[in-house]
mmCIF file of the N, C-alpha and C atoms, coordinates in Angstrom:
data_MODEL
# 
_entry.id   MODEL 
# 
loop_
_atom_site.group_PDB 
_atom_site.id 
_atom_site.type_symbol 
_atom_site.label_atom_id 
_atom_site.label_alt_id 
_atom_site.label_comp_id 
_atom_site.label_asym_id 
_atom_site.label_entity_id 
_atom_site.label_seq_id 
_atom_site.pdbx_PDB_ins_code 
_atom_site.Cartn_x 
_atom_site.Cartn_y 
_atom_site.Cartn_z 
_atom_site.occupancy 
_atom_site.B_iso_or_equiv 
_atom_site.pdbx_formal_charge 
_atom_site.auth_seq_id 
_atom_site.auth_comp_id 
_atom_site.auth_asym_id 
_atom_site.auth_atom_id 
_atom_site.pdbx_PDB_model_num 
ATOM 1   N N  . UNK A 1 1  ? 150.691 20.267 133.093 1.00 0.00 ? 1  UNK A N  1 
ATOM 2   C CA . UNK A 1 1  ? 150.047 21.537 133.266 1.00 0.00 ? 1  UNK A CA 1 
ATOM 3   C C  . UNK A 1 1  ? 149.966 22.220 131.918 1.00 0.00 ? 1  UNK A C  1 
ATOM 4   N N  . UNK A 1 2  ? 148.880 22.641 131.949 1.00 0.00 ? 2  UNK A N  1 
ATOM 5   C CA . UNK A 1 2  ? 148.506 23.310 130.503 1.00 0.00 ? 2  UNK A CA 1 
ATOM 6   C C  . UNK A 1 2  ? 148.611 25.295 130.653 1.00 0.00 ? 2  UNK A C  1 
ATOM 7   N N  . UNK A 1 3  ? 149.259 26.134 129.850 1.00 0.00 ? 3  UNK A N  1 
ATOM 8   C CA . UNK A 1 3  ? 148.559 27.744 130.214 1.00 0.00 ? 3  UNK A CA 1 
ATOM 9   C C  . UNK A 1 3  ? 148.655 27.822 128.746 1.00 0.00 ? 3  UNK A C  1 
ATOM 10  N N  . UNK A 1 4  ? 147.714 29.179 128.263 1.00 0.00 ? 4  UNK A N  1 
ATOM 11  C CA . UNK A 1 4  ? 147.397 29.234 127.302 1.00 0.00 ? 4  UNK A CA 1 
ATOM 12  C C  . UNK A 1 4  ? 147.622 31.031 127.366 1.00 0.00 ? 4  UNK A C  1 
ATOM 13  N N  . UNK A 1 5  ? 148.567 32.054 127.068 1.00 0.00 ? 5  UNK A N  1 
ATOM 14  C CA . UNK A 1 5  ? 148.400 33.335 127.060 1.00 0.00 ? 5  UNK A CA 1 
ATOM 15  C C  . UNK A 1 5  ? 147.925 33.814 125.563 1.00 0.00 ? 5  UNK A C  1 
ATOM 16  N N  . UNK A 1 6  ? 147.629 35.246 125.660 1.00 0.00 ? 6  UNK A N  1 
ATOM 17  C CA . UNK A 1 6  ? 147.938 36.277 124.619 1.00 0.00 ? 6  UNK A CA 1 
ATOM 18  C C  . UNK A 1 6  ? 146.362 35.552 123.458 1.00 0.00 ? 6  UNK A C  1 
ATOM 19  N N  . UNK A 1 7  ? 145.265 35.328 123.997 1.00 0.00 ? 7  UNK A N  1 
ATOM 20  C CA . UNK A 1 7  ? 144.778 35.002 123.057 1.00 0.00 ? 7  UNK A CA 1 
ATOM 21  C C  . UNK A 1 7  ? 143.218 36.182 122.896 1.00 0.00 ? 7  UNK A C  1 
ATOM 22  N N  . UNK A 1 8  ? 143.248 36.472 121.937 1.00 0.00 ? 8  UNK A N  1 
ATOM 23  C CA . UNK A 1 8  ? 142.462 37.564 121.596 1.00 0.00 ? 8  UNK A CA 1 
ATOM 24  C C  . UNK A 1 8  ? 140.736 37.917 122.180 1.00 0.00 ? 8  UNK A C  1 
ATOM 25  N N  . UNK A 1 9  ? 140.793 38.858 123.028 1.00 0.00 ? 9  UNK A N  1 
ATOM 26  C CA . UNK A 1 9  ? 139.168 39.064 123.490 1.00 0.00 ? 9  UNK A CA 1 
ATOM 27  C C  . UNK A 1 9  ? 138.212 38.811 122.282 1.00 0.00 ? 9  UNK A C  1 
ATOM 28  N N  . UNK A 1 10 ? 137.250 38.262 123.123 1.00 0.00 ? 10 UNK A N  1 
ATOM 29  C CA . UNK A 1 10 ? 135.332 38.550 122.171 1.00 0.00 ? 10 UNK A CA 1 
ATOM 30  C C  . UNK A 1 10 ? 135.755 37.644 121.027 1.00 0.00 ? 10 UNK A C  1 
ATOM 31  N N  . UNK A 1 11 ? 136.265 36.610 121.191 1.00 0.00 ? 11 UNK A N  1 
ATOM 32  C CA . UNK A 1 11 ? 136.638 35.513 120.358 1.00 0.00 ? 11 UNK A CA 1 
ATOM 33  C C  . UNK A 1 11 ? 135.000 34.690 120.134 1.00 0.00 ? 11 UNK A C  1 
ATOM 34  N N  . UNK A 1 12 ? 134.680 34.655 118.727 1.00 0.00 ? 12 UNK A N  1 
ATOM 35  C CA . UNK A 1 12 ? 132.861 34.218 119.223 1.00 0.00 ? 12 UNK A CA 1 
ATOM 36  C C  . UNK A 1 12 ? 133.253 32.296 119.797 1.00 0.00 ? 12 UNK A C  1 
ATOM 37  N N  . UNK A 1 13 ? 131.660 31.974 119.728 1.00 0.00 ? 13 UNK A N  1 
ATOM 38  C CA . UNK A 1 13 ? 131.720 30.464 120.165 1.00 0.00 ? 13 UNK A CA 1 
ATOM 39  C C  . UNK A 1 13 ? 130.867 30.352 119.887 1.00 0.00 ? 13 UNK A C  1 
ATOM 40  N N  . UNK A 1 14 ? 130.564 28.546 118.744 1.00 0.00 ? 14 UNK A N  1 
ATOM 41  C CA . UNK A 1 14 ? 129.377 28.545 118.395 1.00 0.00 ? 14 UNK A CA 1 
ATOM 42  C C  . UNK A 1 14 ? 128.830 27.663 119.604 1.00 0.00 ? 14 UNK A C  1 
ATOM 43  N N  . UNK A 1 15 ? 128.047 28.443 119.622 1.00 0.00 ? 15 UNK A N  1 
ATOM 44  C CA . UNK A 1 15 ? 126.721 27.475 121.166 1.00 0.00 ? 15 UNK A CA 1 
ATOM 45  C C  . UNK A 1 15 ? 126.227 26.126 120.249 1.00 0.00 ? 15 UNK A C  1 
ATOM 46  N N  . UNK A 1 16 ? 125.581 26.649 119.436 1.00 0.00 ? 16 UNK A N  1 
ATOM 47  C CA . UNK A 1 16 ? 125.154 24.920 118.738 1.00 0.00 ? 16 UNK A CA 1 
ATOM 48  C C  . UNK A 1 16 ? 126.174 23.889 118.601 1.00 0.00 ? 16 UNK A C  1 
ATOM 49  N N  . UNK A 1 17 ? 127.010 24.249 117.918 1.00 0.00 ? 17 UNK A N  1 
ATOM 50  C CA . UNK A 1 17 ? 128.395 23.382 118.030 1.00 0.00 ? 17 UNK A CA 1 
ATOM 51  C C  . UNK A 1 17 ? 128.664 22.812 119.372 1.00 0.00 ? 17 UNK A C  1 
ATOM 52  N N  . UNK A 1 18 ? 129.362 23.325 120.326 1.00 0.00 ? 18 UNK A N  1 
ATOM 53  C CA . UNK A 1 18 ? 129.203 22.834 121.698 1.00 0.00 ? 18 UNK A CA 1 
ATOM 54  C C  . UNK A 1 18 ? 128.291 22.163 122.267 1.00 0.00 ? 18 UNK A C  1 
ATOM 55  N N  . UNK A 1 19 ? 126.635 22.276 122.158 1.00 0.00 ? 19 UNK A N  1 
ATOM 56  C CA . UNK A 1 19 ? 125.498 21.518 122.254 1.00 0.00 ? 19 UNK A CA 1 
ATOM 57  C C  . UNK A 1 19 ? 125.419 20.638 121.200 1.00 0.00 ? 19 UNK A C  1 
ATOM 58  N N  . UNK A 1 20 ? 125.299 19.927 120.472 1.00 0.00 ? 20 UNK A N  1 
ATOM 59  C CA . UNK A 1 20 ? 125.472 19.276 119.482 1.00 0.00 ? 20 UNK A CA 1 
ATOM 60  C C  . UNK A 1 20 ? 126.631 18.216 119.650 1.00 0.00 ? 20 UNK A C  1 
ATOM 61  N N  . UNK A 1 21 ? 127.843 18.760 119.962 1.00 0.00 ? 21 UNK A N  1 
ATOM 62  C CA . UNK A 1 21 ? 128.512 18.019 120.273 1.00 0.00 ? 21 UNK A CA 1 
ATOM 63  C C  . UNK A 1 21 ? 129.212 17.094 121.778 1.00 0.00 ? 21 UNK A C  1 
ATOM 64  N N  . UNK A 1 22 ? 127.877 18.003 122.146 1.00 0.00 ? 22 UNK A N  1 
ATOM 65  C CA . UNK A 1 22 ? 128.582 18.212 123.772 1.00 0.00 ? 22 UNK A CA 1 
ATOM 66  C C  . UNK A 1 22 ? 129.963 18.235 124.260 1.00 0.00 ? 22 UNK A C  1 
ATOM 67  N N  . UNK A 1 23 ? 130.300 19.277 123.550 1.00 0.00 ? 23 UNK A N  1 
ATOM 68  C CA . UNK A 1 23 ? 132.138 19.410 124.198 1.00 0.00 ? 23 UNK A CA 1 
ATOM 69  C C  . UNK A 1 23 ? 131.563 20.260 125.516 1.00 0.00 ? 23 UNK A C  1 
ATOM 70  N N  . UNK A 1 24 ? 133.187 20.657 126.255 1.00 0.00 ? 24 UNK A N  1 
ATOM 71  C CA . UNK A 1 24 ? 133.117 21.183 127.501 1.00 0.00 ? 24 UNK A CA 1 
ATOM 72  C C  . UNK A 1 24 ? 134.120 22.247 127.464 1.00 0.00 ? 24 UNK A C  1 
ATOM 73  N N  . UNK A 1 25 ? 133.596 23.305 127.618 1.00 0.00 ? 25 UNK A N  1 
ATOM 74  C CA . UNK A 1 25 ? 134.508 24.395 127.824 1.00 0.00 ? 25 UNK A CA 1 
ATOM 75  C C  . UNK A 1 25 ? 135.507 25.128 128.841 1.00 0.00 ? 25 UNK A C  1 
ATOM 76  N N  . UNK A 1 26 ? 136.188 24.892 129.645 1.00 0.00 ? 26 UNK A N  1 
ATOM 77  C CA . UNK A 1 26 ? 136.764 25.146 130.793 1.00 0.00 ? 26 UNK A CA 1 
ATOM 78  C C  . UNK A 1 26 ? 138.028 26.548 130.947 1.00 0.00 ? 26 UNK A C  1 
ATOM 79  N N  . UNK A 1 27 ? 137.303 27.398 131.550 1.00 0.00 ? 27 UNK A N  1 
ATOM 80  C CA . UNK A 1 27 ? 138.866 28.303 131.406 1.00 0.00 ? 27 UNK A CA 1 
ATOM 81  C C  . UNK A 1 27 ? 138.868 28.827 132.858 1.00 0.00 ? 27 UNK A C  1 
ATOM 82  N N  . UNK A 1 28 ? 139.909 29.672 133.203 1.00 0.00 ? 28 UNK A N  1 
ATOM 83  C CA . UNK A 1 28 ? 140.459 30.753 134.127 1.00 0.00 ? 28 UNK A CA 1 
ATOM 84  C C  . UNK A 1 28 ? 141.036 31.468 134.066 1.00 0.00 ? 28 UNK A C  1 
ATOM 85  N N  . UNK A 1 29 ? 141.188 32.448 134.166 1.00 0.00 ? 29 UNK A N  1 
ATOM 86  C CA . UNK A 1 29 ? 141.574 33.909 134.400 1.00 0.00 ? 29 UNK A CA 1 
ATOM 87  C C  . UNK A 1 29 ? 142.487 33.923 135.960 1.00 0.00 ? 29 UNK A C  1 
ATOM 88  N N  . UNK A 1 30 ? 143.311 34.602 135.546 1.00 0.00 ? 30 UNK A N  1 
ATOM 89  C CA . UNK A 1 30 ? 144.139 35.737 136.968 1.00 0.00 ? 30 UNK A CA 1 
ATOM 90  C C  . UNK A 1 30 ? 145.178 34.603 137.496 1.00 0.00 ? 30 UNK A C  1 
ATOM 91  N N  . UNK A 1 31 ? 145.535 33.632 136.754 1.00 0.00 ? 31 UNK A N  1 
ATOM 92  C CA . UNK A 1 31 ? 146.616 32.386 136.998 1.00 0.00 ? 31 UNK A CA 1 
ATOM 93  C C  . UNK A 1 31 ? 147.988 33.255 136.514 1.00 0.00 ? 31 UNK A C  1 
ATOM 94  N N  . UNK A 1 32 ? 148.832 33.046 137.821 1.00 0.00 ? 32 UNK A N  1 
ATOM 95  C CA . UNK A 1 32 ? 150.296 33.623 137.835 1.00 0.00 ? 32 UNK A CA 1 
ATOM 96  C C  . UNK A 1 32 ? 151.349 32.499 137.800 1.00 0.00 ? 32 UNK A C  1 
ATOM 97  N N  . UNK A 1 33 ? 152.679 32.527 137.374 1.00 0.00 ? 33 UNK A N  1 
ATOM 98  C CA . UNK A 1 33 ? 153.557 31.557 137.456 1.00 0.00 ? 33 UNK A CA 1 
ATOM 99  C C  . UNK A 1 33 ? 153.403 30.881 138.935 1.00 0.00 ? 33 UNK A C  1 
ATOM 100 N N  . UNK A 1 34 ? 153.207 31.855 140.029 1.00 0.00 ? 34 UNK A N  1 
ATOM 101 C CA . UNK A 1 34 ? 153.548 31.635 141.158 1.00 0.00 ? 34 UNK A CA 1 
ATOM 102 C C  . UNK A 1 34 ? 152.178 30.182 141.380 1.00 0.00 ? 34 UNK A C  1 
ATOM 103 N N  . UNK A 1 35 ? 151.243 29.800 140.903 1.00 0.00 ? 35 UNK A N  1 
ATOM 104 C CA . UNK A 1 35 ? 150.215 29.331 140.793 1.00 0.00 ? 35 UNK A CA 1 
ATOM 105 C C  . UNK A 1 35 ? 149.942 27.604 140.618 1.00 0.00 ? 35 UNK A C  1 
ATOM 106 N N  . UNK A 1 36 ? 151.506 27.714 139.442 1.00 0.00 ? 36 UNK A N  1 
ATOM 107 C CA . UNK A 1 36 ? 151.582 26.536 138.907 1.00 0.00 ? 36 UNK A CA 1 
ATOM 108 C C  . UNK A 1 36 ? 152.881 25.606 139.556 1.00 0.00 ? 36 UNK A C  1 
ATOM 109 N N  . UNK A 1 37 ? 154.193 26.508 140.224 1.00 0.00 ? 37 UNK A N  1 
ATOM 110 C CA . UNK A 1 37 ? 154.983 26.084 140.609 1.00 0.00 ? 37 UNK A CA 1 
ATOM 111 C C  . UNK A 1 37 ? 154.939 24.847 142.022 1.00 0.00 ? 37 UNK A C  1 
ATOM 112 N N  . UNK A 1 38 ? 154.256 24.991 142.833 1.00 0.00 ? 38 UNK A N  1 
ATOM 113 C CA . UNK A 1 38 ? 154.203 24.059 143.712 1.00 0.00 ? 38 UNK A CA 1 
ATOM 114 C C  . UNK A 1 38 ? 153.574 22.751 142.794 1.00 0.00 ? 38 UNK A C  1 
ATOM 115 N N  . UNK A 1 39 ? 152.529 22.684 141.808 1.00 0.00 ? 39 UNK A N  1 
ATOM 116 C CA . UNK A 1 39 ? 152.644 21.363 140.837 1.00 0.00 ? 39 UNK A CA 1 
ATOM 117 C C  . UNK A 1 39 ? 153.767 20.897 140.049 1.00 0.00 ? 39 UNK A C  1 
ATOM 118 N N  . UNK A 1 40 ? 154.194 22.034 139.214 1.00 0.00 ? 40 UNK A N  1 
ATOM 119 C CA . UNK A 1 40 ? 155.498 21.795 139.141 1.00 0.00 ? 40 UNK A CA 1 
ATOM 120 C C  . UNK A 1 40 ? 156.369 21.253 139.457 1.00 0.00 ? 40 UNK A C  1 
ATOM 121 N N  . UNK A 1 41 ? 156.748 21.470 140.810 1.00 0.00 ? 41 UNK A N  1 
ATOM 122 C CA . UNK A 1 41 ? 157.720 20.920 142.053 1.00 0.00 ? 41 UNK A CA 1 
ATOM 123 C C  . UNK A 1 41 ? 157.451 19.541 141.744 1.00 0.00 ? 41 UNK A C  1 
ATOM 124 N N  . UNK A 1 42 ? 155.859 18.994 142.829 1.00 0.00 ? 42 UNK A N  1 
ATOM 125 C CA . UNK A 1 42 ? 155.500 17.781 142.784 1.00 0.00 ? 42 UNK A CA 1 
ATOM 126 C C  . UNK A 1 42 ? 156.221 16.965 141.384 1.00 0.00 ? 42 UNK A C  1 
ATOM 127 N N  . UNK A 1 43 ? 155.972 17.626 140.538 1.00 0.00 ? 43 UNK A N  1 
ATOM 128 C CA . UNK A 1 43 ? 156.659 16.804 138.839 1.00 0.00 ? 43 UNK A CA 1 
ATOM 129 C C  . UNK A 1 43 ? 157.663 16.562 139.119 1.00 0.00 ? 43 UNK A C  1 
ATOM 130 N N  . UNK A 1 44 ? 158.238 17.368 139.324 1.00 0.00 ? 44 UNK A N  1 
ATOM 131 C CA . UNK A 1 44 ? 159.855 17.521 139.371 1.00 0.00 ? 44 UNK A CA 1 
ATOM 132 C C  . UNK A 1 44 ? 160.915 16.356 140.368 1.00 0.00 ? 44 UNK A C  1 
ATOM 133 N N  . UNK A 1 45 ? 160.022 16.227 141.471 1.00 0.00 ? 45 UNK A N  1 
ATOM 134 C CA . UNK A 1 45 ? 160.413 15.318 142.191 1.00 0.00 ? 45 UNK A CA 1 
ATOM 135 C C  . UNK A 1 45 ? 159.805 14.166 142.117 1.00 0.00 ? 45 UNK A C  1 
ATOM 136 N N  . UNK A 1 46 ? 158.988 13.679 141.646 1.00 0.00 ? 46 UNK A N  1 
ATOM 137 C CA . UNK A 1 46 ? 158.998 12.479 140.733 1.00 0.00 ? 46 UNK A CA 1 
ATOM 138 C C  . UNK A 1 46 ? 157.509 11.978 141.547 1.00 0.00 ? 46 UNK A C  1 
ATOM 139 N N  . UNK A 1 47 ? 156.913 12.796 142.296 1.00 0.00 ? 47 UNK A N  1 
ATOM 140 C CA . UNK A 1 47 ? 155.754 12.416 142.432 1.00 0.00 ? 47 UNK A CA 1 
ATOM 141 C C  . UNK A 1 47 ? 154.072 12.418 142.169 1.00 0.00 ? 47 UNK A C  1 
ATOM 142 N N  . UNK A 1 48 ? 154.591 12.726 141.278 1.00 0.00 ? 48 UNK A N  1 
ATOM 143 C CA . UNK A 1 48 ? 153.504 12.465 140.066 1.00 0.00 ? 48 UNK A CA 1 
ATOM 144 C C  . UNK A 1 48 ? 153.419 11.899 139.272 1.00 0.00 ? 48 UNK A C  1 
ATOM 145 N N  . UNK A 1 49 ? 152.648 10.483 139.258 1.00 0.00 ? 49 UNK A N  1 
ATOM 146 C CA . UNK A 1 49 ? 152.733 9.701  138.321 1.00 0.00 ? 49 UNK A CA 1 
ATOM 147 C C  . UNK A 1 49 ? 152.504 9.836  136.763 1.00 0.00 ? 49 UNK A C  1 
ATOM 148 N N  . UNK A 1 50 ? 152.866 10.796 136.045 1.00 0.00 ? 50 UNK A N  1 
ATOM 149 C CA . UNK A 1 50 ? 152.728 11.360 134.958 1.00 0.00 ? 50 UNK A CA 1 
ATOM 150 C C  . UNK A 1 50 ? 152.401 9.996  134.153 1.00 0.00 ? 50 UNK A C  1 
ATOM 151 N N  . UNK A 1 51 ? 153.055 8.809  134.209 1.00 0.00 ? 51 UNK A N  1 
ATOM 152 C CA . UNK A 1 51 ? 152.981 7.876  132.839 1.00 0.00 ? 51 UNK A CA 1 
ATOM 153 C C  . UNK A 1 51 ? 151.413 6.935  132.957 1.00 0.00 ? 51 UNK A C  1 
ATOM 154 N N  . UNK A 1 52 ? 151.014 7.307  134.268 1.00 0.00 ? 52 UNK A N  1 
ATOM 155 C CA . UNK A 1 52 ? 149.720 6.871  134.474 1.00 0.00 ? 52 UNK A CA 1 
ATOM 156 C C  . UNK A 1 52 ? 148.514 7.606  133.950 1.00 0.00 ? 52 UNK A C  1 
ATOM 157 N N  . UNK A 1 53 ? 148.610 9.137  133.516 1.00 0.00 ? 53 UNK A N  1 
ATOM 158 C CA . UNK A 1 53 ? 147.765 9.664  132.960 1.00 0.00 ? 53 UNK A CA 1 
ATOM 159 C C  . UNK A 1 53 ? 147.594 9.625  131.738 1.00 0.00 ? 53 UNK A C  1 
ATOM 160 N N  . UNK A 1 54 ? 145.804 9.031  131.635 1.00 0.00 ? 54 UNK A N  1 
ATOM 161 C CA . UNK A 1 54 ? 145.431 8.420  130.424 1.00 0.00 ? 54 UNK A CA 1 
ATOM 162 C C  . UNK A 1 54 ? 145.735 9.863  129.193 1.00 0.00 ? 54 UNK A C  1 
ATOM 163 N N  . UNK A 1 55 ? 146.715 9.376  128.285 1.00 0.00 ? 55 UNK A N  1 
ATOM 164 C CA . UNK A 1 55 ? 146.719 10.452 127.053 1.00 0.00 ? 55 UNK A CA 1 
ATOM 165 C C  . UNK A 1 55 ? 147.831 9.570  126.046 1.00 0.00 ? 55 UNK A C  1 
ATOM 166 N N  . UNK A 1 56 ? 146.910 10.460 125.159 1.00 0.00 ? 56 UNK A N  1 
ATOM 167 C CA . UNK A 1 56 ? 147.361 9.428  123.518 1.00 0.00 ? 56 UNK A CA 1 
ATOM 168 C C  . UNK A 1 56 ? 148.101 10.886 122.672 1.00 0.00 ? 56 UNK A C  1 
ATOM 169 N N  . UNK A 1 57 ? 148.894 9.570  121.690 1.00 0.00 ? 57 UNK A N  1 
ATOM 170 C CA . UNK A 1 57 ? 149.841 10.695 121.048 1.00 0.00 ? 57 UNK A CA 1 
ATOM 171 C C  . UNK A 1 57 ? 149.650 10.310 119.885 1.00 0.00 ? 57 UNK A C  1 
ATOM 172 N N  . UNK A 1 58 ? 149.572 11.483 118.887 1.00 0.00 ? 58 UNK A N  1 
ATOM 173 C CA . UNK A 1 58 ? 148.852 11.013 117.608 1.00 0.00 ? 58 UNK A CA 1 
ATOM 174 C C  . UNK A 1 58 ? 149.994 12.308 116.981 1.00 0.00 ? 58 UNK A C  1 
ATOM 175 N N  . UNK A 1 59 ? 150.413 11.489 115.052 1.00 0.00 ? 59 UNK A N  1 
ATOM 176 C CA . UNK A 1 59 ? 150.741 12.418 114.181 1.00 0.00 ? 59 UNK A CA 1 
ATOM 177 C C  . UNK A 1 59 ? 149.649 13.406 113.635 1.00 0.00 ? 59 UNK A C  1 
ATOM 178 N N  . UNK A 1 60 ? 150.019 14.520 112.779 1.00 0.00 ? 60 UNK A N  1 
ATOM 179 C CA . UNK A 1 60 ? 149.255 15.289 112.396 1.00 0.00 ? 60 UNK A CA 1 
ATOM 180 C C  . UNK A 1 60 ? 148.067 14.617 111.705 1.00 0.00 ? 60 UNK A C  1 
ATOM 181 N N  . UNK A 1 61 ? 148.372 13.587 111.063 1.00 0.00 ? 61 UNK A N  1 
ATOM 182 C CA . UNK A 1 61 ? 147.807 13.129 109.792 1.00 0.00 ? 61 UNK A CA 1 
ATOM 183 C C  . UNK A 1 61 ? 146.453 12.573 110.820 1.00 0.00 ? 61 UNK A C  1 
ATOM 184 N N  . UNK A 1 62 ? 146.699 12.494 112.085 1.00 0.00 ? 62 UNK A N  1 
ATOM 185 C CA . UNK A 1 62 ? 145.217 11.680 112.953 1.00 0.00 ? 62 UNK A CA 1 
ATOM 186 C C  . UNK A 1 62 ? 144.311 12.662 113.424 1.00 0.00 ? 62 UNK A C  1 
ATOM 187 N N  . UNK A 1 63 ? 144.734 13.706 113.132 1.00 0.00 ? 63 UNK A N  1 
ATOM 188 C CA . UNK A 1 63 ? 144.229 15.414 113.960 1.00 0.00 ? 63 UNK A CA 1 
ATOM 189 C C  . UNK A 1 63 ? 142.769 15.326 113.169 1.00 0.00 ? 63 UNK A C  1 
ATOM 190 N N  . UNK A 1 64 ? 142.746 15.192 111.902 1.00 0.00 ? 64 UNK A N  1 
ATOM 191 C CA . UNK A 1 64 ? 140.903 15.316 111.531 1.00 0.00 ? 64 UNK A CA 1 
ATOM 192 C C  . UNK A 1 64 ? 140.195 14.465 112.374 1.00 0.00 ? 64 UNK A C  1 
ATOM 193 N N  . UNK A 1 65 ? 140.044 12.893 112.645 1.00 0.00 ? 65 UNK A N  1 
ATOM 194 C CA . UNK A 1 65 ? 139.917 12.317 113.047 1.00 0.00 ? 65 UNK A CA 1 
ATOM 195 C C  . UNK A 1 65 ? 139.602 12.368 114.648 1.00 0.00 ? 65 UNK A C  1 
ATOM 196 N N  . UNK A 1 66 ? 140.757 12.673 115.343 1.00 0.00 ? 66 UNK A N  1 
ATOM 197 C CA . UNK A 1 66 ? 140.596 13.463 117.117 1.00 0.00 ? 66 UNK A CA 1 
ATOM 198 C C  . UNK A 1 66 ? 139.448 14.698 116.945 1.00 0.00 ? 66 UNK A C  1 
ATOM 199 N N  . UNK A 1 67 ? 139.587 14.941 116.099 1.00 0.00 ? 67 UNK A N  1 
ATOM 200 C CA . UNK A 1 67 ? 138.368 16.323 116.299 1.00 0.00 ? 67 UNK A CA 1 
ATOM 201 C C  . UNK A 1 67 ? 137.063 15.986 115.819 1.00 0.00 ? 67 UNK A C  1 
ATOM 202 N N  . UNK A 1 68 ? 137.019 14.808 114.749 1.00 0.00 ? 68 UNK A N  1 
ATOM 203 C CA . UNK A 1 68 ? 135.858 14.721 114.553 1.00 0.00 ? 68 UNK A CA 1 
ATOM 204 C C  . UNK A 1 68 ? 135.114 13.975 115.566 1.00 0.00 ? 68 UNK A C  1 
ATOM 205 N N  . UNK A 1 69 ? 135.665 13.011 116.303 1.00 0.00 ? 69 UNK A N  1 
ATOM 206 C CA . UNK A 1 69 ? 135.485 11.342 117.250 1.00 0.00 ? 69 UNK A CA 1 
ATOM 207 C C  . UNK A 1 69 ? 136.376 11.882 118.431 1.00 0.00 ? 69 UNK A C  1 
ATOM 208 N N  . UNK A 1 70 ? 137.057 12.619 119.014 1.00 0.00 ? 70 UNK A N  1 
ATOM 209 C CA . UNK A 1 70 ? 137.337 12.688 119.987 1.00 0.00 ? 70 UNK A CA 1 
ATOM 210 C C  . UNK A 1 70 ? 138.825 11.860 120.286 1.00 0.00 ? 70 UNK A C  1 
ATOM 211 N N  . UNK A 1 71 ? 139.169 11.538 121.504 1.00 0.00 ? 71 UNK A N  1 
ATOM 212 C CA . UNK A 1 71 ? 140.190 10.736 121.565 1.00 0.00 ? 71 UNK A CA 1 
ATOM 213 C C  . UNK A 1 71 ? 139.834 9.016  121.799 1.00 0.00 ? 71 UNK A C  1 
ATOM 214 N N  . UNK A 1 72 ? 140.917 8.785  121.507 1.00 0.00 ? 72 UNK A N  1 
ATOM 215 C CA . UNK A 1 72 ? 140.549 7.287  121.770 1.00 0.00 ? 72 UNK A CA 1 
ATOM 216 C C  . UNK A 1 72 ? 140.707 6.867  123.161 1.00 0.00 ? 72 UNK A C  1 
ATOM 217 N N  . UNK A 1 73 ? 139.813 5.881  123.482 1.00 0.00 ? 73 UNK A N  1 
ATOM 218 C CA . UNK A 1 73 ? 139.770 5.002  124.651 1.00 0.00 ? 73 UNK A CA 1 
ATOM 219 C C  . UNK A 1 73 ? 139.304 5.698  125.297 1.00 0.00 ? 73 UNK A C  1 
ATOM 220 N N  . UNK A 1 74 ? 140.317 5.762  126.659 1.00 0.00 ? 74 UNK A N  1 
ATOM 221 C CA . UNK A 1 74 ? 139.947 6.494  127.884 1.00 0.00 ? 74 UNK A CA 1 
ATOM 222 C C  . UNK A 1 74 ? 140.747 7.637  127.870 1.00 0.00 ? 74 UNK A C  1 
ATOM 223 N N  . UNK A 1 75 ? 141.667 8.126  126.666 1.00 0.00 ? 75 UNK A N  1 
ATOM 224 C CA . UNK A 1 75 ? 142.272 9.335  126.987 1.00 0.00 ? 75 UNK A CA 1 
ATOM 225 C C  . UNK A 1 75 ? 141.880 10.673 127.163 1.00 0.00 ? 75 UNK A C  1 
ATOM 226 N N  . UNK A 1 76 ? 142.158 11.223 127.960 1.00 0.00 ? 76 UNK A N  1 
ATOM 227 C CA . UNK A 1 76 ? 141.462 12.393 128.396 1.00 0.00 ? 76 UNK A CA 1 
ATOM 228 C C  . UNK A 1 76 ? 142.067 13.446 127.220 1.00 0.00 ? 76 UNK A C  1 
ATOM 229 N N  . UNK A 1 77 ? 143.354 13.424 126.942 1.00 0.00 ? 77 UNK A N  1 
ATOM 230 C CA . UNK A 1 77 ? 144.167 14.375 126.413 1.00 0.00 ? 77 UNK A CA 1 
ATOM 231 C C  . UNK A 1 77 ? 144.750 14.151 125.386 1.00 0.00 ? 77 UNK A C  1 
ATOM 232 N N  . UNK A 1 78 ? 144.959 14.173 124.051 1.00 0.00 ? 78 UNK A N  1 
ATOM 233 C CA . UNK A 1 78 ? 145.476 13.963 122.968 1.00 0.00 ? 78 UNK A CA 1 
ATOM 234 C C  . UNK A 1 78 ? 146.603 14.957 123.163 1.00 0.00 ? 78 UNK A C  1 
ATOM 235 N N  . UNK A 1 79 ? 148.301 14.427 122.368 1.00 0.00 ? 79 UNK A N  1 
ATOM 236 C CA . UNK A 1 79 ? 149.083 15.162 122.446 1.00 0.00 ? 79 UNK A CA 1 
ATOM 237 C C  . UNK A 1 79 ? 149.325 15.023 121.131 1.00 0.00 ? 79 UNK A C  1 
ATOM 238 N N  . UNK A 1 80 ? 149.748 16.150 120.207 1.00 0.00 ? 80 UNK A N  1 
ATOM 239 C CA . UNK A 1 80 ? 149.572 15.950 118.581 1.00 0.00 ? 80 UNK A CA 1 
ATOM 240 C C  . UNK A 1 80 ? 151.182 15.835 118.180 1.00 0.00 ? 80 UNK A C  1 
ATOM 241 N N  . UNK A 1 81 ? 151.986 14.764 117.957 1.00 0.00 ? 81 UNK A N  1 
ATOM 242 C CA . UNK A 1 81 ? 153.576 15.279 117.278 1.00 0.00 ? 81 UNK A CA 1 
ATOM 243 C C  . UNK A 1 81 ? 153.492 15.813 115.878 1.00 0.00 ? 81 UNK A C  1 
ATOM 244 N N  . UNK A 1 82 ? 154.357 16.829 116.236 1.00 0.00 ? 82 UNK A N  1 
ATOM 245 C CA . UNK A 1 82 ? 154.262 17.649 114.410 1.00 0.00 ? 82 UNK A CA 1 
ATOM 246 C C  . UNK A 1 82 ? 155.044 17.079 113.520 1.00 0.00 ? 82 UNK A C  1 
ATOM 247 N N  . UNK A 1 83 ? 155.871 16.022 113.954 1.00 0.00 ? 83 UNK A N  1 
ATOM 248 C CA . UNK A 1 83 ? 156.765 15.956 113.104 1.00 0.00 ? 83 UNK A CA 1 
ATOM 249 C C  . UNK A 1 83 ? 157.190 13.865 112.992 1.00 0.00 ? 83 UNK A C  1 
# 
């Protein structure tokens, strides 16, 4: 599960960029803790196959690269280690 707070209104977005690249933009509004906890749970008790979801883990040094080309394969989700 992903949340993202505290991030600043009227933030611009370039439209060409997004068309051009065809990324995808996805958000929501009005998500409470209470929202995420029954997924949570599911995690917690081990039924969610977490190691089955396609995502790649890359050092910093691969981060130009993920942004320019995207992720590799079939991963939906790049996870970046900082260290």
């Amino acid at each position: 599960m992903h949340a993202l707070a505290g991030t600043p209104g009227g933030a611009p977005v370039d439209a060409n960029l997004v068309h051009y690249r065809h990324l995808t933009l996805v958000g929501s509004t009005g998500s409470a803790l209470k929202h995420y906890l029954p997924g949570l749970e599911l995690v917690a008790r081990g039924l969610v196959p977490l190691e089955r979801l396609p995502v790649e883990q890359v050092g910093l040094d691969e981060v130009p690269d993920r942004l320019a080309n995207g992720p590799a394969g079939s991963a939906l989700k790049t996870i970046v280690r900082p260290g």
